[in-house]
C-alpha positions in Angstrom: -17.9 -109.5 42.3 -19.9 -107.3 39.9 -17.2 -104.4 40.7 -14.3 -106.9 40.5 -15.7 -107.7 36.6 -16.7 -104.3 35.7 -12.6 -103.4 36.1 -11.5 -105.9 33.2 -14.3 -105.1 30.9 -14.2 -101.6 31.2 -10.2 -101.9 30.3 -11.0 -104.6 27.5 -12.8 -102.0 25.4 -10.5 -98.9 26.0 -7.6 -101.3 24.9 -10.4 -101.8 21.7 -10.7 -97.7 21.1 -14.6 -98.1 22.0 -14.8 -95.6 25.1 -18.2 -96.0 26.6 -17.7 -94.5 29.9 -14.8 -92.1 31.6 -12.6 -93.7 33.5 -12.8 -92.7 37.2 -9.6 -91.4 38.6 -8.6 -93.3 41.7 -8.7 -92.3 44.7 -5.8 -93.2 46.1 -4.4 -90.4 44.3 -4.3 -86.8 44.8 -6.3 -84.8 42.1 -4.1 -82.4 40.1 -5.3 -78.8 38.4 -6.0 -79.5 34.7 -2.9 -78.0 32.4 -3.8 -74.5 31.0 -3.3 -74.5 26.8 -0.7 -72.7 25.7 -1.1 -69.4 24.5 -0.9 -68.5 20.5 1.7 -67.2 19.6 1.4 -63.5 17.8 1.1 -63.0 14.2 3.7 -61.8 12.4 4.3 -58.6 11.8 3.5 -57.6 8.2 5.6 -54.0 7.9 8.2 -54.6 9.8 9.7 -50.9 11.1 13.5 -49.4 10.3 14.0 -46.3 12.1 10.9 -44.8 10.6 9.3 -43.9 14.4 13.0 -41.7 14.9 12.6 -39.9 11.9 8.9 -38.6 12.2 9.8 -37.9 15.6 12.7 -35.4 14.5 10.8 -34.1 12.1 7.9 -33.4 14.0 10.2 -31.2 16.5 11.3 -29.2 14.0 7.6 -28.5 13.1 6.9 -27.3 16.5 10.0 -24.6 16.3 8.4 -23.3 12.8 6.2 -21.0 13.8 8.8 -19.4 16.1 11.6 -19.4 13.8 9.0 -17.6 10.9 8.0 -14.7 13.7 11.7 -14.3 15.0 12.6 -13.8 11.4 9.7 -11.1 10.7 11.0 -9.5 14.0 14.5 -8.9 12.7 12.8 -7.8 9.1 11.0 -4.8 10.9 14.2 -3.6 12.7 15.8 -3.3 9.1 13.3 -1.8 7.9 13.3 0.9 10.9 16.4 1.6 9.9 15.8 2.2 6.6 13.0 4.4 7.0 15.3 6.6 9.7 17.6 6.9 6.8 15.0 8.1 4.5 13.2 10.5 6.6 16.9 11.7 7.2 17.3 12.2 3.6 14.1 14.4 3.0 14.4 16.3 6.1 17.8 17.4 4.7 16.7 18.2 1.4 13.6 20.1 2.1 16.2 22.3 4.5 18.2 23.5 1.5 17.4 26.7 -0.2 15.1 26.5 -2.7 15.6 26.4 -6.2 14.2 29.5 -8.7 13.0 27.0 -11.2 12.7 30.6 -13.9 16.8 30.8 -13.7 18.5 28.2 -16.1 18.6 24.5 -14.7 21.0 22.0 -15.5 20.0 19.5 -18.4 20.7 16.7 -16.0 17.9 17.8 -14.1 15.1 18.1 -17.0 16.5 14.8 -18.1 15.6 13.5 -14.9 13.3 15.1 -12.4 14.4 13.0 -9.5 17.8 14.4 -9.2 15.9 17.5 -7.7 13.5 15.2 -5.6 12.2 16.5 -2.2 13.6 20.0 -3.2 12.0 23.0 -2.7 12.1 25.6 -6.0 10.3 28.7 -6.1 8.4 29.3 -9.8 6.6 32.7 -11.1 3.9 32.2 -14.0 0.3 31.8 -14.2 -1.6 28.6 -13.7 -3.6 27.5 -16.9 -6.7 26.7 -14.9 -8.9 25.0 -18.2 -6.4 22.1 -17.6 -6.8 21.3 -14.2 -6.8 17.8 -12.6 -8.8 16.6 -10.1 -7.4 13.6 -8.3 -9.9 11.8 -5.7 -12.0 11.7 -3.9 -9.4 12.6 -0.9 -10.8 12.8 2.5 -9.4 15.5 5.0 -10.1 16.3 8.9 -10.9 19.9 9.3 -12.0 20.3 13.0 -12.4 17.0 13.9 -14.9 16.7 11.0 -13.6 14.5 8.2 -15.1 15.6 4.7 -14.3 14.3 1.1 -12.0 16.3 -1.4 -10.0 16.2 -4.4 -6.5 17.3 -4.8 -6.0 19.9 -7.5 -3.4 19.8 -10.3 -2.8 22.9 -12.4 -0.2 23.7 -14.9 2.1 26.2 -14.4 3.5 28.7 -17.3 6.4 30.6 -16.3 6.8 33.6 -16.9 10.1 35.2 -19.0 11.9 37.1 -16.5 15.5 37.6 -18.2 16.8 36.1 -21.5 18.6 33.0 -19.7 15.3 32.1 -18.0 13.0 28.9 -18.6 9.9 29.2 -19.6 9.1 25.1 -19.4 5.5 24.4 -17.6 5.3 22.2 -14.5 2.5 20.5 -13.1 1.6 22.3 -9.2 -0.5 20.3 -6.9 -2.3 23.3 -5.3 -3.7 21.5 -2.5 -7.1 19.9 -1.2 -10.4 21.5 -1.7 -13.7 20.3 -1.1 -16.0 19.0 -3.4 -18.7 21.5 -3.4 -15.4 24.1 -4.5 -14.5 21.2 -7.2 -18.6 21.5 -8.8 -18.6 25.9 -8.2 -15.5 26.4 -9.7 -15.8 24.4 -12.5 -19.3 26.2 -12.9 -18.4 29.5 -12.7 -15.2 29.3 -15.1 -17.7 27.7 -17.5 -19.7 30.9 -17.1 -16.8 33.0 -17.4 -15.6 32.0 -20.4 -19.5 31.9 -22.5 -19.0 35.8 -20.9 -16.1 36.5 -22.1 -17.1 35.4 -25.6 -20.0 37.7 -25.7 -18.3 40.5 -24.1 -15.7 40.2 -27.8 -18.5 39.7 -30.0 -20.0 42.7 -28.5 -16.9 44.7 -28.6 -17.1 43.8 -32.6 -20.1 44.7 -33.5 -19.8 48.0 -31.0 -16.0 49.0 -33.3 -18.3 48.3 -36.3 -21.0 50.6 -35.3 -18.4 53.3 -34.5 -16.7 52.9 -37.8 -20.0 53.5 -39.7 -21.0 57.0 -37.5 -17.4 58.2 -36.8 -15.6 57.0 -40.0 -13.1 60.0 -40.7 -12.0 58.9 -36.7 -11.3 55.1 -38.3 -7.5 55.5 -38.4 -7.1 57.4 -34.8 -9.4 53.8 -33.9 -7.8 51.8 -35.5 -4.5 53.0 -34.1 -5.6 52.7 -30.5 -6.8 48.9 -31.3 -3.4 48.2 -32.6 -1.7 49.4 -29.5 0.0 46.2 -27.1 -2.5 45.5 -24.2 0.0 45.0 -21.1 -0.8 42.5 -18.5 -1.5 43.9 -15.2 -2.7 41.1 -13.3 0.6 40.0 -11.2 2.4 36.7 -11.9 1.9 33.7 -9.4 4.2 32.8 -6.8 4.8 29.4 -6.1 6.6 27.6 -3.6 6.9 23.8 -4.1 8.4 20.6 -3.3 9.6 18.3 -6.4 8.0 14.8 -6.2 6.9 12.0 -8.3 4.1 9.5 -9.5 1.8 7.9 -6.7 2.2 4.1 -6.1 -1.2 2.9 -5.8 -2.4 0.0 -4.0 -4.0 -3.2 -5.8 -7.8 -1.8 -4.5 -7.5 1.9 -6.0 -9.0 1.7 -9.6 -6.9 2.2 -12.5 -7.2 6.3 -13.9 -9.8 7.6 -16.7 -8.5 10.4 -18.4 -11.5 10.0 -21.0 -13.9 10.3 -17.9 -12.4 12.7 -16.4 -11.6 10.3 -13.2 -8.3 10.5 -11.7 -7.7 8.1 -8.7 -4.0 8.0 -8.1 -0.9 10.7 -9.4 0.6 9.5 -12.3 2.9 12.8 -13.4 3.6 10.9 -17.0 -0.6 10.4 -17.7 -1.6 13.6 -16.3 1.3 15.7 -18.1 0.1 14.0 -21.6 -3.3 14.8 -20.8 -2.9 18.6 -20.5 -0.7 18.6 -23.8 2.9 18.6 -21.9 6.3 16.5 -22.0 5.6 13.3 -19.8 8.7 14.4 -18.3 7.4 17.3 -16.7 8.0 18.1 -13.3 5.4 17.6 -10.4 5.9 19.7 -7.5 3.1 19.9 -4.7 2.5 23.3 -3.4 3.4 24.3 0.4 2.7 27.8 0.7 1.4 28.8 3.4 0.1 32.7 2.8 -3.7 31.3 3.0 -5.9 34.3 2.6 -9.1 33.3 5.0 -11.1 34.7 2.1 -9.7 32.3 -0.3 -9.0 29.8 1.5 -8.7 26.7 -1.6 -7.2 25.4 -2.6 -5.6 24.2 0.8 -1.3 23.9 0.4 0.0 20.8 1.8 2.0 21.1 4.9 5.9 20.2 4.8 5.8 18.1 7.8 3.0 16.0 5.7 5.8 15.7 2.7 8.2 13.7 6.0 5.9 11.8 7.5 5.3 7.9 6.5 2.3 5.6 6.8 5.0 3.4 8.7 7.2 5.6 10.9 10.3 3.8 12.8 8.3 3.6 15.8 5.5 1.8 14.5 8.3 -0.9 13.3 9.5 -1.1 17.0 6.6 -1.7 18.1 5.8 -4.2 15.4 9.1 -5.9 16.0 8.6 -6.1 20.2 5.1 -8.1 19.1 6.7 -10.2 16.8 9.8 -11.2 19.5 7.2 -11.8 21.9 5.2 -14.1 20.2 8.3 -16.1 18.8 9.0 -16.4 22.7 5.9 -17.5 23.3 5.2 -20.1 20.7 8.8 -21.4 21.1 8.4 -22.2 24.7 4.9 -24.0 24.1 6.9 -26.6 21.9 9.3 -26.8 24.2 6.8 -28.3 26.9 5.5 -29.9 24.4 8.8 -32.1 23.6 9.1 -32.3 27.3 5.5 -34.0 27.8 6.3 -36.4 25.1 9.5 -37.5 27.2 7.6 -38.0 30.7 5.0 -40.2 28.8 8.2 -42.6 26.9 
């Protein structure tokens, strides 16, 4: 009875929307799996794409053949310059095989216009070097033995000497070679020394014709007769060998030259020809004698084969351009497995 009243009432207040209790499911049905909810659906997408993922892709590719591309390209730069610098060893070899020029004999006026028409060629000059303008360019180092010691390389003007009427007699700048720098501080010493003695030797020749002229006076014009008389020059002229060439190109860490110190870092013929009073377009040939009396032996002459050889020769390029091949090879096959890797993965 009591569960027979407790079915109406319990439906006469859910009908009412008072829900006191939970209904009971019945049991003469089979239970059934609660309904999952339904998922959310996604948000929407704010910056919506339009091919942009294709194009970073390409472009990221061609990033990773950069680097190869750039060394392939300094590869095939050092095989033209190999050939260039075959072609200008070539071209001094040749010239420095000609016969020398005899710089005393007349030249052509295109020449003294312009020194570089007679570039890397040998001329052979007699005259005597004016030594109280000489230019010290350094310091230089130089292996003697093994043993590397600091220098300077000496510049000298040349004065030729008049040896028929149709000869020049137009100075040139010699670079007589390297010599050390105690020889740099001796000889500048003892041509100080020479010429205070040299001076005191004429003062004392003065006062010596002076003192004769007072004791011997009725002698004066047999003296004065022998004084008049032309000294001649026996001291032979200088013979010089050289090799035409121009101004240094100096690197951005040598120092720029002081002529008012007396500092000279690099050759610069227009500089060095104004600072001992000649043209600035006077020739500059370096000296490549080789007659080196061991008893003298400095200033030290250049050698020829110095004049041909580079800092660079061709086979240094080869081998630069076999380095750069290889590691264009190499970094162009990394980004090859690279774009491969990226494949497997998509």
């Amino acid at each position: 009875m009591a569960a027979s009243l407790s079915r109406p009432l319990r439906l006469r207040l859910r009908g009412s929307g008072h829900r006191l209790l939970p209904s009971r499911p019945s049991s003469t049905h089979a239970s059934k799996p609660p309904t999952p909810p339904a998922a959310a659906p996604p948000p929407p997408d704010l910056f919506p794409r339009t091919g942009t993922g294709k194009e970073a892709s390409a472009w990221s590719k061609l990033f990773l053949f950069a680097p190869g591309a750039i060394t392939f390209g300094l590869g095939t730069w050092q095989l033209f310059r190999r050939q260039e610098k075959i072609e200008m060893l070539d071209y001094r070899t040749q010239r420095l095989e000609m016969e020398p020029v005899a710089w005393n004999e007349t030249v052509s006026s295109a020449a003294l216009r312009d020194p570089s028409v007679l570039e890397f060629r040998k001329i052979v000059c007699e005259g005597d070097f004016d030594v109280e303008k000489s230019v010290f360019i350094g310091p230089r180092s130089r292996s003697i033995s093994g043993v590397t010691e600091n220098g300077y390389y000496v510049i000298t003007p040349l004065i030729p000497r008049l040896t028929e009427p149709g000869s020049l007699q137009l100075p040139i700048l010699v670079n007589r070679g390297w010599v050390p720098r105690g020889w740099r501080d001796t000889n500048m010493q003892n041509h100080q020394d020479l010429g205070e003695t040299s001076e005191v030797k004429q003062a004392d020749k003065k006062t010596d014709e002076r003192s004769m002229w007072w004791k011997f006076w009725s002698k004066e014009p047999e003296s004065s007769s022998e004084v008049q008389k032309p000294v001649k020059s026996v001291k032979p002229p200088v013979r010089v060998i050289g090799v035409i060439r121009g101004s240094e190109k100096p690197s951005i860490f040598v120092p720029a030259n002081e002529p008012s110190n007396g500092q000279w870092f690099y050759v610069d013929v227009p500089m060095i020809a104004h600072e001992c009073g000649l043209p600035e377009n006077t020739v500059y040939i370096e000296d490549v004698n080789e007659d080196v009396s061991a008893t003298n032996p400095y200033p030290l002459p250049k050698d020829v084969n110095a004049l041909i050889h580079h800092s660079v020769m061709p086979d240094d390029h080869l081998k630069y351009t076999v380095t750069w091949y290889t590691l264009s090879a190499a970094v162009t096959y990394m980004a090859s497995k690279r774009i491969k890797v990226k494949k497997v993965r998509l």
